[in-house]
ZAMARGU-4260 file (C-alpha; in steps of 0.2 Angstrom, whole numbers, plus 5000, padded with zeros to 4 digits):
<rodrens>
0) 4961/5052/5068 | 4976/5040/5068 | 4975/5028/5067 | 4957/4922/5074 | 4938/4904/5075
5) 4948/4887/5073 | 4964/4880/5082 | 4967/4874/5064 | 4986/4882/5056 | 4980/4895/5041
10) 4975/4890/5025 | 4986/4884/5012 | 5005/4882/5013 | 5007/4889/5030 | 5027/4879/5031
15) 5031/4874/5048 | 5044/4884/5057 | 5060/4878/5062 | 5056/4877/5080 | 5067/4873/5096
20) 5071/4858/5102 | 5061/4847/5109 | 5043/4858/5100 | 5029/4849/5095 | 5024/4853/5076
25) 5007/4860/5074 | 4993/4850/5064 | 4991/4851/5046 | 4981/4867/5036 | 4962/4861/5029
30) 4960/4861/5011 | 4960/4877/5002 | 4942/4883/5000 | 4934/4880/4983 | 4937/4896/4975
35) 4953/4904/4974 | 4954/4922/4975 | 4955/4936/4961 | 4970/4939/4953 | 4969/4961/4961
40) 4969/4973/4947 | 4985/4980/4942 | 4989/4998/4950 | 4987/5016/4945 | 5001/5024/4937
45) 5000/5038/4949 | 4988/5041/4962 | 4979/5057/4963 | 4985/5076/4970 | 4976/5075/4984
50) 4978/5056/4992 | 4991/5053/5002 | 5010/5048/4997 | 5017/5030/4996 | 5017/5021/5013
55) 5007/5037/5021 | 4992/5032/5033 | 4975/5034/5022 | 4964/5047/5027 | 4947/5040/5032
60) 4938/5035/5018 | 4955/5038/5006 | 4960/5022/4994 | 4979/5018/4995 | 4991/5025/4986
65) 5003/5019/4970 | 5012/5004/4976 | 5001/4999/4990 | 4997/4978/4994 | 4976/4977/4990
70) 4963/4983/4999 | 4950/4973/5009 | 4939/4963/4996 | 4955/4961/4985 | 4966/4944/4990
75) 4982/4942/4986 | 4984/4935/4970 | 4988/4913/4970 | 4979/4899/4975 | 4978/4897/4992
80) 4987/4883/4993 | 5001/4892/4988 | 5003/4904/5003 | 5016/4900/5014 | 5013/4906/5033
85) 5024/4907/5048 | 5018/4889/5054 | 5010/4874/5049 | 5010/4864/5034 | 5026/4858/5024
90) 5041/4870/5021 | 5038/4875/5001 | 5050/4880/4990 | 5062/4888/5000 | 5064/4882/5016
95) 5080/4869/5012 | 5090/4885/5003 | 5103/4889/5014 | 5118/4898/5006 | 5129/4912/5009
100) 5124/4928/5013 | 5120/4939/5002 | 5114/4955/5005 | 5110/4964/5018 | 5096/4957/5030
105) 5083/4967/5040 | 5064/4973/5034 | 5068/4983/5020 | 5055/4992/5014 | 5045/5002/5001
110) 5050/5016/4991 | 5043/5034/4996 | 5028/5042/4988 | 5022/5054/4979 | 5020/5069/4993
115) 5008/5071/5010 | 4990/5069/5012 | 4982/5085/5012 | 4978/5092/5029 | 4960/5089/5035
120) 4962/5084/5054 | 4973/5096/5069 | 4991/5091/5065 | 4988/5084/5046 | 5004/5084/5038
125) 5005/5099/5026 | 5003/5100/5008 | 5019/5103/5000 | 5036/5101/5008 | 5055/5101/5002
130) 5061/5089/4990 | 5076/5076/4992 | 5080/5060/4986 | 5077/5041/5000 | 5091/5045/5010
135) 5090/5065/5011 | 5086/5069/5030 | 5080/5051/5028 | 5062/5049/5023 | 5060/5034/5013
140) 5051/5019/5018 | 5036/5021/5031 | 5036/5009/5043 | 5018/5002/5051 | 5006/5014/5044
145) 4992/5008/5032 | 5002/4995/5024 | 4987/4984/5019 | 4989/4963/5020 | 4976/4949/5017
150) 4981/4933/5025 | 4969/4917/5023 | 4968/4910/5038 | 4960/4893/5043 | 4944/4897/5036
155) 4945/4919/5038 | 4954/4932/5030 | 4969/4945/5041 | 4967/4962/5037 | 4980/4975/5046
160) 4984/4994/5046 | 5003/4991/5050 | 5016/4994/5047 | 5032/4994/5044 | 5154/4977/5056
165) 5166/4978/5067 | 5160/4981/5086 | 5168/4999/5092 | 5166/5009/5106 | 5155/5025/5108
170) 5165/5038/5110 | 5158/5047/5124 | 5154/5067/5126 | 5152/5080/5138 | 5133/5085/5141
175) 5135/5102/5135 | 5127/5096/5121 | 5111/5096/5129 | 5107/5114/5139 | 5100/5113/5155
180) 5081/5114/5155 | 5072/5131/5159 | 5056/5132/5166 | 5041/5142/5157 | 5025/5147/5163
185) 5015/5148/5148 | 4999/5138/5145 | 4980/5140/5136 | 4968/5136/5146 | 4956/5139/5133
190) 4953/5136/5114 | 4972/5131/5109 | 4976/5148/5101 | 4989/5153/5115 | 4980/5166/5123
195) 4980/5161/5141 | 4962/5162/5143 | 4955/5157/5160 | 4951/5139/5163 | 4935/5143/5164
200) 4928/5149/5147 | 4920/5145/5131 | 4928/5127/5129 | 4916/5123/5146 | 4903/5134/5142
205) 4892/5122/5131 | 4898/5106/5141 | 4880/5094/5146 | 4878/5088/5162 | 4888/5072/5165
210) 4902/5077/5153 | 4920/5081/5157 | 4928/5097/5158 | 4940/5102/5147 | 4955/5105/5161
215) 4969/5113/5147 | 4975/5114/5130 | 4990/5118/5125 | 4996/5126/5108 | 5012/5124/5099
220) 5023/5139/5102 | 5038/5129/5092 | 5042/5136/5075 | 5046/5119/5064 | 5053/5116/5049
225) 5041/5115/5033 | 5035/5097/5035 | 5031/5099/5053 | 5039/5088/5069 | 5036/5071/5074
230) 5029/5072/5093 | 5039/5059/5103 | 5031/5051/5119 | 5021/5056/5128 | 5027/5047/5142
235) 5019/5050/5163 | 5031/5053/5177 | 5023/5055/5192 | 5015/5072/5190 | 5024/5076/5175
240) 5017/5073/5155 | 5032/5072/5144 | 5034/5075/5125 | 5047/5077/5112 | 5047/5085/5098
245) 5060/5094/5086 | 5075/5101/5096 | 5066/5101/5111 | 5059/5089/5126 | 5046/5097/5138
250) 5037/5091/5153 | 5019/5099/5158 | 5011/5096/5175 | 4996/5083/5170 | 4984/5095/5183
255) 4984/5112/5176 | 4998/5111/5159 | 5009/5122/5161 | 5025/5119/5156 | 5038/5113/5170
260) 5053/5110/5162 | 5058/5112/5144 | 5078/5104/5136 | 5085/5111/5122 | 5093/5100/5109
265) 5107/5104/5098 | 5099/5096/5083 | 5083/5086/5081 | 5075/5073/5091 | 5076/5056/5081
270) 5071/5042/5090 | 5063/5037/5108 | 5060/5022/5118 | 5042/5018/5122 | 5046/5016/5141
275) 5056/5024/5152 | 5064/5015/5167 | 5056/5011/5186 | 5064/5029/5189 | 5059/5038/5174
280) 5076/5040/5165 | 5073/5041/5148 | 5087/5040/5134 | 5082/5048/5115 | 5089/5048/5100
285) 5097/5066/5093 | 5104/5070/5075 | 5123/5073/5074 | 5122/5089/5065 | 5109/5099/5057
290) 5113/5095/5038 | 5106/5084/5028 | 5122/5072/5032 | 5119/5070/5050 | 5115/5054/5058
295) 5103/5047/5071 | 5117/5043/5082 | 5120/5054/5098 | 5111/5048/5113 | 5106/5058/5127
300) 5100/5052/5144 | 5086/5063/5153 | 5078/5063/5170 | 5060/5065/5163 | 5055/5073/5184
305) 5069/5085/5180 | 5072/5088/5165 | 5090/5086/5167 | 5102/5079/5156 | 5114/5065/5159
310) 5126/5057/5150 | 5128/5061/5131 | 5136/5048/5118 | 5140/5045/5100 | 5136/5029/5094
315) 5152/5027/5078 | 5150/5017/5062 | 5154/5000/5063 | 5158/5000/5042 | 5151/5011/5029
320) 5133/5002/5032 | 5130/5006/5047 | 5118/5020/5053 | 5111/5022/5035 | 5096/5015/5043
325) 5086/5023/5056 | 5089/5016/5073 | 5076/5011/5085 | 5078/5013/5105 | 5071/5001/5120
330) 5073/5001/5137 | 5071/4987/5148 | 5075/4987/5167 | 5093/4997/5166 | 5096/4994/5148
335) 5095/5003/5133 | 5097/4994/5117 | 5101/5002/5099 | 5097/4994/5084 | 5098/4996/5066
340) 5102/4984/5049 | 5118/4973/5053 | 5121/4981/5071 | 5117/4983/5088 | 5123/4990/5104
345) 5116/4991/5122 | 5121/5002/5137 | 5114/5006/5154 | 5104/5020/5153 | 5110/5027/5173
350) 5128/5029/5169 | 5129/5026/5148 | 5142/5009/5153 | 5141/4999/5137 | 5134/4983/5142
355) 5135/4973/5125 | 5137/4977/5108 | 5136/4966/5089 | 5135/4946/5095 | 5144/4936/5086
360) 5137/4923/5073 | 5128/4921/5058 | 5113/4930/5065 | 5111/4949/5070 | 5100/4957/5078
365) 5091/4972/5070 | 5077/4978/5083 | 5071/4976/5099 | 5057/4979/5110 | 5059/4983/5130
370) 5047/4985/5146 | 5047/4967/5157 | 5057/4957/5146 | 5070/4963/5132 | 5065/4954/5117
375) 5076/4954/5099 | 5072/4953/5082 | 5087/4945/5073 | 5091/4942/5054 | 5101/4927/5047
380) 5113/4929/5032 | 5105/4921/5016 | 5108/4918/4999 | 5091/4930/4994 | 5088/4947/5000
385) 5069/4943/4996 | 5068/4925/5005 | 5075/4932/5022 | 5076/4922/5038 | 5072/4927/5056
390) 5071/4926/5073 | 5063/4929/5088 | 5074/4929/5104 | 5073/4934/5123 | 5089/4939/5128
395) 5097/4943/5146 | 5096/4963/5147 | 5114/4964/5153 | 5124/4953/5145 | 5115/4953/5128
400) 5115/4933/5127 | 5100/4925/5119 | 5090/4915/5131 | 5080/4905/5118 | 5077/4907/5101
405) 5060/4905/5090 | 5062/4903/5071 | 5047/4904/5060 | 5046/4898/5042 | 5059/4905/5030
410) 5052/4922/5022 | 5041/4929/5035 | 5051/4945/5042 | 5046/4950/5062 | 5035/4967/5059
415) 5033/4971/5077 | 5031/4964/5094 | 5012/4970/5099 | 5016/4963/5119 | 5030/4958/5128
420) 5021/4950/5143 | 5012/4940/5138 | 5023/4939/5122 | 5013/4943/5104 | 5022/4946/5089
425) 5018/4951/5072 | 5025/4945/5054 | 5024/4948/5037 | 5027/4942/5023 | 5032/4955/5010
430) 5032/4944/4992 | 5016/4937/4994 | 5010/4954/5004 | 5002/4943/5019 | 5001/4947/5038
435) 5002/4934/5051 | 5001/4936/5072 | 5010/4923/5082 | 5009/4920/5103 | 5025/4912/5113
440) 5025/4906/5126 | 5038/4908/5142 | 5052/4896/5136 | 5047/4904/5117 | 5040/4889/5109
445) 5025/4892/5098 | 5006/4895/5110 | 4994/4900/5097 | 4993/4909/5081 | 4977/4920/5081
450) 4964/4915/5068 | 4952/4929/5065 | 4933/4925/5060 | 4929/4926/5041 | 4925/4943/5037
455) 4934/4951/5052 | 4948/4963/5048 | 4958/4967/5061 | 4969/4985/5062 | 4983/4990/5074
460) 4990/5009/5073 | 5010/5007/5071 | 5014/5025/5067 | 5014/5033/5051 | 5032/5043/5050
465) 5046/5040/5037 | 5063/5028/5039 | 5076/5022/5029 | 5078/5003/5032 | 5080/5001/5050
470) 5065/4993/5060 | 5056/4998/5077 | 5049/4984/5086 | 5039/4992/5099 | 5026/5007/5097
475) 5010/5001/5092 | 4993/5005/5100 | 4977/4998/5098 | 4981/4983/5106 | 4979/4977/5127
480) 4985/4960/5135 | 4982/4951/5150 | 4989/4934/5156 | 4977/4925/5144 | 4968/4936/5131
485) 4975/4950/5117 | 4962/4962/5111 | 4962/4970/5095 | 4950/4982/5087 | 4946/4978/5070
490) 4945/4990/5052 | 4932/5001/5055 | 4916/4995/5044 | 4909/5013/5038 | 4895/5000/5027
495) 4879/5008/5036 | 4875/5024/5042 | 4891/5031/5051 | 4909/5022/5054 | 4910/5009/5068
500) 4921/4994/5073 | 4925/4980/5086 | 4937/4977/5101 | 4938/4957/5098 | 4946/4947/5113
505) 4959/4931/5107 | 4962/4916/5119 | 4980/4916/5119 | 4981/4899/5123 | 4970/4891/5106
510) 4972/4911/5096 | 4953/4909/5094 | 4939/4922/5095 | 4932/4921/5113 | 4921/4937/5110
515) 4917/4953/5102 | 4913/4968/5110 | 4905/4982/5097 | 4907/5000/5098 | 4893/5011/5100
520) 4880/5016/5085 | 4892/5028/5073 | 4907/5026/5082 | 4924/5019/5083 | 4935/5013/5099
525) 4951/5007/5101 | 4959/4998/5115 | 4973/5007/5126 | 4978/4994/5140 | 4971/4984/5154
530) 4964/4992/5169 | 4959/4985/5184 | 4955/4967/5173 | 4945/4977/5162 | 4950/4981/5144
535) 4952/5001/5146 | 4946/5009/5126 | 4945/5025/5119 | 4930/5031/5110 | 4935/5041/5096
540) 4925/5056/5094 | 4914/5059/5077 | 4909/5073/5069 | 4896/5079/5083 | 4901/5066/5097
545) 4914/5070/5109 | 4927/5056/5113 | 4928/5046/5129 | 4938/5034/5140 | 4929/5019/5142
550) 4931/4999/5150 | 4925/4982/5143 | 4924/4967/5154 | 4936/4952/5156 | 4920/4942/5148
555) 4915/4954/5136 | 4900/4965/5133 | 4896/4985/5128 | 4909/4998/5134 | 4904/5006/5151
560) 4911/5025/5150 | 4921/5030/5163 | 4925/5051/5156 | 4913/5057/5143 | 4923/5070/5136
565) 4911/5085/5130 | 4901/5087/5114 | 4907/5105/5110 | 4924/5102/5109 | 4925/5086/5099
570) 4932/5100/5083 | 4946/5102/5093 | 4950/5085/5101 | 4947/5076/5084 | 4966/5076/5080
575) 4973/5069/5063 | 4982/5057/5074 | 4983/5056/5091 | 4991/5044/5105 | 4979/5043/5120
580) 4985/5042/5140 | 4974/5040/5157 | 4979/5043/5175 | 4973/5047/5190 | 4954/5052/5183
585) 4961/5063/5169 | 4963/5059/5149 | 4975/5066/5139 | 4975/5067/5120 | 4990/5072/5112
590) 4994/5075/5094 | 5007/5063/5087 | 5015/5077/5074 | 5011/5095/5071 | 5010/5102/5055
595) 5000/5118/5047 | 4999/5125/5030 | 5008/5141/5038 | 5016/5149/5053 | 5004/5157/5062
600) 4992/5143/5059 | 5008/5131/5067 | 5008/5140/5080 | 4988/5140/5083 | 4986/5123/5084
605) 4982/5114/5099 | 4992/5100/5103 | 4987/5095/5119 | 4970/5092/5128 | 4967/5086/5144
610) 4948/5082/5150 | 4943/5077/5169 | 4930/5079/5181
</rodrens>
């Protein structure tokens, strides 16, 4: 499967940020605790054939591979006074070096690894796979996926599974590009093996009293390249599930799962927004060719009811830099926003109009994240590629103008933003390999910075697939927001007789605990969103447990299950990785990349399950 207690700033060195006008500073850090931490032991000179590569999400139980930050119970290296953090204390060393800038900004990343996990879950990516150097077909740095930080913290330790010029005019294309979509029939209402078995059969057969039924799977009929496919989405439009993967975007009717619609694509689906507008008009991201020299830079607009395609453009280079980096897509209202390193555009996602393109200053933004508000991350030129400094903006979705600006402490890069509204946003630091969660307010001065409890070790899931420099702000799950409170689910703590964890609520307003809420006995769970006031949580199915959809109160206390999905089937459901949806009574698990050892096993695997009563 895929996958702070004191209003005091963090321990040691947190420098203050350079805040807005008119921002009051926040108190000073405590003394560093009495004893520093270990200097971690130096890295392996290889990691073994069987773990996972460089930057690739550890199986459970796996140790990280070459090049990783420490595990937990291994601080980073330095006094804790030494440890800068996004707010706080005075600026250190580096905060009075402006210059020139250098190089070029944005969260670059890690080098690749040494090859894929080896399969051990539905969907695990395959041993093997062709060869190529960082930016062949562009599979280089991973961003969000098991990259392991510690940050001291007023009194507790962070610990996160996360991640990762000239303005010209698109030049616009026909839609032919794109053929029109073409209905198919074809569904497994059965065991996932594409044999249109009967609904109801053998999946339901051992299925206990109170337990869902298994309402469809479905197999994948897509032969993919060697490596397997990303799935994109999925995304719910009324009474349609969406997905994309490959050359192809398919809708499914959430009640029985037989394909609706299904759009070809001339080459391979690259990038997607998490949202889709109030209409469900989508916009993705296809390669320019099918060579390894084709870019991530033809955009096509769909009707995710229809199927249909829209409107079709090419995003050029603005300079020889531009689209080396992987671009990241976000809609808010009308607006879709393309960025990557050094460049940016926007344009309305009904009629493909650019709206705005590369601001001018000495700040650019690099990635943005979408939904009620459109929210940028920008990069400022330095003199030091590896002291970078940037921002956090809101910015007016149609003309592209910054409505206030937040700037933490030189250094810290912004990883990703975990909610819009209310707004929470992730940074790290990549020198010191430290993590650091910050919530702003309306008018984006500084609300809180979440302080976890000592010993508490929180995990998000950002997504585990390959990218060459560019950033994605938005995609994360594990994470629910109201008004007041963020939950998170912490590392899973496999230190007694099976593998369990915690959804731990954070006042927004003071970033302290305000309560914990453990899993069941041998189990894991992960928030999805907020339901009805409640925190709505998937629990992830064991080895003899199936999973379910569950709720936790506003004030806390022990999930209440909603849809038990059944025992029998929990073989099938227990997905490498997975992205989890509920509506209208039904849950739907869907694998987030396909991938098998060989073609007929590909084309076996289950990719979709939906469970209701």
């Amino acid at each position: 499967m895929t996958q702070p207690p004191s209003q005091q700033p963090p321990q040691g060195g947190f420098g203050a940020p350079q805040e807005p006008q008119g921002t009051p500073q926040p108190p000073q850090p405590q003394s560093p605790p009495a004893t520093p931490p270990q200097t971690p032991p130096a890295p392996p000179q290889a990691p073994p054939p069987t773990q996972p590569g460089y930057g690739y999400p550890q199986a459970p139980g796996a140790q990280p591979g070459y090049g990783y930050p420490q595990a937990p119970g291994q601080p980073a290296p330095g006094p804790y006074a030494q440890q800068p953090g996004p707010y706080g204390a005075p600026a250190g060393p580096y905060a009075q070096q402006p210059g020139p800038y250098g190089q070029q900004p944005g969260p670059y990343g890690q080098q690749p690894g040494h090859g894929y996990p080896q399969q051990q879950y539905p969907g695990a990516p395959a041993p093997g796979g062709s060869g190529g150097g960082p930016f062949k077909g562009k599979p280089a740095v991973v961003i969000g996926a098991a990259l392991a930080v510690l940050l001291v913290v007023g009194g507790g330790i962070f610990f996160a599974t996360s991640g990762g010029d000239d303005e010209k005019k698109p030049v616009s294309k026909p839609s032919s590009g794109a053929a029109d979509p073409s209905a198919s029939p074809t569904v497994d209402q059965g065991d996932g093996k594409g044999d249109g078995r009967e609904a109801e059969d053998d999946l339901n057969a051992g299925r206990k009293a109170g337990e869902a039924k298994v309402l469809w799977t479905t197999p994948n009929d897509i032969d993919l390249p060697r490596n397997g496919a990303k799935v994109y989405g999925p995304w719910i439009v009324g009474d349609t599930l969406v997905k994309g993967m490959y050359r192809s975007v398919t809708g499914y009717s959430v009640a029985d799962g037989k394909q609706k619609w299904t759009l070809p694509l001339p080459a391979d689906m690259c990038a997607a927004p998490g949202t889709a507008t109030a209409d469900g008009k989508i916009v993705i991201g296809v390669m320019n060719g099918t060579t390894d020299k084709a870019d991530c830079a033809d955009l096509q607009m769909i009707d995710l009811n229809t199927g249909k395609a829209g409107w079709k453009k090419s995003v050029k280079k603005n300079g020889t830099w531009d689209l080396l980096s992987d671009i990241g897509l976000a809609i808010s209202g009308d607006t879709l926003t393309v960025g990557r390193t050094s460049n940016s555009n926007a344009y309305r996602v009904s009629d493909g109009t650019e709206l705005f393109g590369k601001p001018s200053g000495n700040c650019q933004p690099f990635a943005f994240a979408g939904g009620p508000k459109l929210i940028a991350a920008t990069s400022c030129r330095t003199d030091d590629v590896d002291n970078p400094q940037h921002q956090v903006q809101e910015v007016d979705p149609v003309t592209g103008k910054a409505k206030w600006t937040y700037q933490p402490k030189r250094g810290w890069e912004i990883d990703k933003v975990y909610s819009v509204s209310p707004l929470v946003v992730s940074l790290t630091q990549r020198e010191e390999k430290k993590w650091g969660i910050l919530a702003l307010k309306e008018n984006g001065t500084l609300r809180s910075q979440l302080i976890s409890d000592k010993g508490e070790k929180l995990a998000v899931d950002c997504g585990h697939d390959f990218a060459i420099f560019g950033q994605k702000l938005e995609g994360c799950s594990g994470l629910a927001a109201d008004a007041n409170t963020f939950y998170m689910m912490t590392e899973d703590d496999t230190s007694g007789s099976g593998r369990t964890n915690k959804v731990i609520a954070f006042d927004l307003n003071t970033g302290k605990t305000k309560w914990k809420s453990a899993a069941p006995a041998e189990r894991t769970m992960r928030p999805l969103r907020m339901e009805g006031g409640n925190v709505l949580v998937y629990l992830e199915p064991s080895y003899d447990k199936g999973g379910a959809i569950a709720t936790i109160a506003p004030t806390g206390g022990a999930p209440e299950v909603l849809l038990q999905h059944p025992d029998s089937t929990t073989g099938i459901e227990n997905f490498f990785s997975s992205r989890i949806l509920y509506a209208g009574g039904r849950s739907f698990v869907v694998s987030d990349r396909v991938s098998a050892g060989s073609d007929e096993e590909e084309k076996a695997q289950t990719t979709m399950m939906a469970f209701g009563k």
